[in-house]
C-alpha positions as CSV (number, residue, x, y, z in Angstrom):
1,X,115.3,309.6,141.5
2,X,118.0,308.4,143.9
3,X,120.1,305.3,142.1
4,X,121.5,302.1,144.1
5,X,125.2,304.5,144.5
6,X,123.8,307.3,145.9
7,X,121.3,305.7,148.3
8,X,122.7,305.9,151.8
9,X,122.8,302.5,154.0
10,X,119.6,302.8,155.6
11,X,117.6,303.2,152.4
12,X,119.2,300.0,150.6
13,X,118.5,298.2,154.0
14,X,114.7,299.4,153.6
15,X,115.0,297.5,150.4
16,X,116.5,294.4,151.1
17,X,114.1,294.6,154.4
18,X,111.6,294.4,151.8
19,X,112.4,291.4,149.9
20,X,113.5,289.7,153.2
21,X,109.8,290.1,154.3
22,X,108.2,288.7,150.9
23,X,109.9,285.5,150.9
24,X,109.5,285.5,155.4
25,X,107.3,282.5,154.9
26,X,109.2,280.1,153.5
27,X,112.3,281.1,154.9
28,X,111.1,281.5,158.4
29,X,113.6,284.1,159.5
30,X,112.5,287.6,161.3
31,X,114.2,290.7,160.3
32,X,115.8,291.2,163.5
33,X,117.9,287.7,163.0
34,X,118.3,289.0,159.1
35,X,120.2,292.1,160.4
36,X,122.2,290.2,163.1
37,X,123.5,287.7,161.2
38,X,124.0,289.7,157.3
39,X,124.5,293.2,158.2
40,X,127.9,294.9,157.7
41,X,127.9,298.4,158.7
42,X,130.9,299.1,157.3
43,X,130.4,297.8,154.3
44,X,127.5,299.9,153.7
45,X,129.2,302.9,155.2
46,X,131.9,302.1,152.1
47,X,129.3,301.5,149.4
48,X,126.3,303.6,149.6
49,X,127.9,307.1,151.7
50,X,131.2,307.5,150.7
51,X,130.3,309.1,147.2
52,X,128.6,312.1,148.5
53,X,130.7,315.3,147.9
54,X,129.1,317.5,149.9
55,X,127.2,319.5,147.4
56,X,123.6,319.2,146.8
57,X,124.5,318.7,142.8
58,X,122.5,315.3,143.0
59,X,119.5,314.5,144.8
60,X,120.0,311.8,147.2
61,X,118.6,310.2,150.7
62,X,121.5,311.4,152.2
63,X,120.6,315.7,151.5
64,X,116.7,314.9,152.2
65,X,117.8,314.0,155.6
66,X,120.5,316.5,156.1
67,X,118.1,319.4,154.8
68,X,115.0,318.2,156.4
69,X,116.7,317.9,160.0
70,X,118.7,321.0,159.1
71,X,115.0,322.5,158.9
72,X,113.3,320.8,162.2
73,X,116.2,321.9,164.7
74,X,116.9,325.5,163.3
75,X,112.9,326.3,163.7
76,X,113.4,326.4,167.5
77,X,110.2,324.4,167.7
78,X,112.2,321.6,169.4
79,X,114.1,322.4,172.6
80,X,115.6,321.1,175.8
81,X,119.3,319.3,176.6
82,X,118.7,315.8,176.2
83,X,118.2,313.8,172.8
84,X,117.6,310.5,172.1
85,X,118.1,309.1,168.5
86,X,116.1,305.6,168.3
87,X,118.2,303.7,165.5
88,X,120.8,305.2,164.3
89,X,122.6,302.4,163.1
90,X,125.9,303.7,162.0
91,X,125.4,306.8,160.6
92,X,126.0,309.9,161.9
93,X,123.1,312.3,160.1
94,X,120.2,311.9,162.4
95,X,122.1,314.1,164.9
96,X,124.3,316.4,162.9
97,X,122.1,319.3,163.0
98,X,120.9,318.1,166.5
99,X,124.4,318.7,168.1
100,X,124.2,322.1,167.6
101,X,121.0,322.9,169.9
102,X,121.6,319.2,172.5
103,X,124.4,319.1,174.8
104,X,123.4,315.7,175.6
105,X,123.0,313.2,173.3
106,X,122.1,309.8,173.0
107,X,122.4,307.4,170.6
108,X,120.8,303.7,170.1
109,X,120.6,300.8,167.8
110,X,119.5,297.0,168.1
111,X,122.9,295.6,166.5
112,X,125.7,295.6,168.8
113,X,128.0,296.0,165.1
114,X,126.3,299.3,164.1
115,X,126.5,300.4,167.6
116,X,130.7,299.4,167.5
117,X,130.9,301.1,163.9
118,X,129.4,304.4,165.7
119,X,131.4,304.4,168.4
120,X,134.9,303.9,166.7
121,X,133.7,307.4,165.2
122,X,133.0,308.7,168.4
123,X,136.1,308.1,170.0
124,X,138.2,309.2,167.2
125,X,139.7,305.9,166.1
126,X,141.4,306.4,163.0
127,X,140.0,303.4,161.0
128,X,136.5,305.0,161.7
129,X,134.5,306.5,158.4
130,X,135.2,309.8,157.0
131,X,132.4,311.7,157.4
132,X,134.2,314.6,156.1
133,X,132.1,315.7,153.0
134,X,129.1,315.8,155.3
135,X,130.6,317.8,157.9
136,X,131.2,320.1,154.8
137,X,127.5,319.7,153.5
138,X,126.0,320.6,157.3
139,X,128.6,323.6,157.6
140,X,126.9,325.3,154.3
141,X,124.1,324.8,155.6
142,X,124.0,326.5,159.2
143,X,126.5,329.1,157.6
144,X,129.9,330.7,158.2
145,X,129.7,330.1,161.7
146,X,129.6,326.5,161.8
147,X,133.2,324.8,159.9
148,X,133.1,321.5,159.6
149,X,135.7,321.1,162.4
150,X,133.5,322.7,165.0
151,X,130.6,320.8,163.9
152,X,132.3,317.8,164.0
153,X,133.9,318.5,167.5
154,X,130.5,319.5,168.7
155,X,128.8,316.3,167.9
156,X,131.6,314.0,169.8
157,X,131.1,316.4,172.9
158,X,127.4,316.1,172.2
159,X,127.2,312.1,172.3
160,X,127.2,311.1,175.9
161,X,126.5,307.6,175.3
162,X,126.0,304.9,172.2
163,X,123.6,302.0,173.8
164,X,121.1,298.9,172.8
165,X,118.0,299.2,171.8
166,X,114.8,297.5,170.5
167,X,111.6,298.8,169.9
168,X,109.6,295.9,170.1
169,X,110.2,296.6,173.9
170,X,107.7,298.6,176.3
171,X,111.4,300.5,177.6
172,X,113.3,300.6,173.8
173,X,116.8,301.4,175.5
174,X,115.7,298.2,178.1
175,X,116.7,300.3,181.5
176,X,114.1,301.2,183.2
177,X,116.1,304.1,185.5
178,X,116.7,305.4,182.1
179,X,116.1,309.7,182.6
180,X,113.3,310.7,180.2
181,X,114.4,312.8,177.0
182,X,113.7,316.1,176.2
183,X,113.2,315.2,172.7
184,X,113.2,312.1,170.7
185,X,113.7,311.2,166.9
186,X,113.9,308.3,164.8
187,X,115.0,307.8,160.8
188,X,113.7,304.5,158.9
189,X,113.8,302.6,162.0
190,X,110.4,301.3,163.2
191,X,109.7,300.9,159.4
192,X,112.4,298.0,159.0
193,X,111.5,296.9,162.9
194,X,107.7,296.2,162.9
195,X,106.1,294.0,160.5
196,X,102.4,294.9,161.4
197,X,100.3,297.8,161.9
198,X,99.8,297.0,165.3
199,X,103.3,296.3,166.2
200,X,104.2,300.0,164.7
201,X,101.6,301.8,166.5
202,X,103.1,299.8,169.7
203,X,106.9,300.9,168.5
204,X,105.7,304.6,168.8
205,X,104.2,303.6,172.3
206,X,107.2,302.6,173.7
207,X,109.4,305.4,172.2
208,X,107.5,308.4,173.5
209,X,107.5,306.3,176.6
210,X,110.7,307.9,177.4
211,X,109.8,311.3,176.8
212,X,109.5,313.9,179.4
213,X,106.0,315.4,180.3
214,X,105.3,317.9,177.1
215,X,108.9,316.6,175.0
């Protein structure tokens, strides 16, 4: 069981998503205006990441990610140059273990803050988030090979761009010269952006809209 602590950002969002959406009707405000105007990446970043150690001690959100992506890349099933990450919010995980097998890399979320919190990390500000212990965790992982200097110095090569996004759109990055991607993934994103059925199944439209013929 994962406690409130160890719960990374984008599963406590899931939950106050959640009881945004029950009480939607009388307070007649959509998600996407709920994250605009309350969420502070940092402040998530601070609270729900910063007490992994990098050991799998503890079952959390943040190792079923790691692990599970870890998994998905290092199969081989999934391969080309570009990458597109739909939501990332300001987190680094989704593409950890993708940096290691995409050259190119792009990243995306709806809030212009989570997408300011990613790049400060990018561009090696110092006042960015330590990501160190995961950098540690993904190093055990892929082996002796891999420190967690390299992998962290592979992934800033990797990124190529941090840009809007939105899902509800028929193009989600909202340029249509956009190049297609070789591959595309998405964590906990269209499950906090669609409120319907419908509105999901149109979510995955528009993201494998971008795809490549047979990515």
């Amino acid at each position: 069981k994962v406690s409130n602590q160890e719960a990374c950002c984008v599963s406590d969002s899931s939950s106050q998503t959640s009881k945004m959406a029950d009480s939607k009707s009388t307070q007649e405000e959509s998600i996407a205006e709920f994250y605009t105007q309350s969420f502070k990446p940092r402040e998530y970043l601070d609270n729900h990441f910063s007490a992994f150690d990098g050991t799998d001690e503890k079952e959390c959100v943040q190792l079923f990610i790691m692990k599970h992506l870890h998994q998905t890349f290092d199969s081989g099933i999934f391969q080309g140059k570009r990458l597109l990450d739909i939501g990332t919010g300001p987190s680094i995980l989704s593409v950890l273990s993708a940096s290691k097998y995409f050259s190119d890399i792009t990243c995306s979320d709806y809030l212009e803050v989570c997408r300011e919190e990613l790049q400060k990390w990018v561009d090696g500000d110092p006042e960015a988030f330590d990501w160190g212990s995961y950098f540690r965790y993904v190093s055990k992982l892929e082996g002796s090979s891999s420190t967690p200097e390299n992998i962290a110095s592979r992934l800033r090569k990797a990124v190529k761009a941090v840009v809007p996004c939105d899902v509800k759109q028929r193009n989600p990055l909202l340029d249509e010269s956009a190049e297609p991607f070789d591959v595309i993934v998405s964590s906990f994103c269209l499950e906090l952006a669609c409120d319907t059925p419908d509105e999901y199944r149109a979510g995955v439209g528009n993201m494998t809209s971008l795809l490549k013929h047979g990515g």
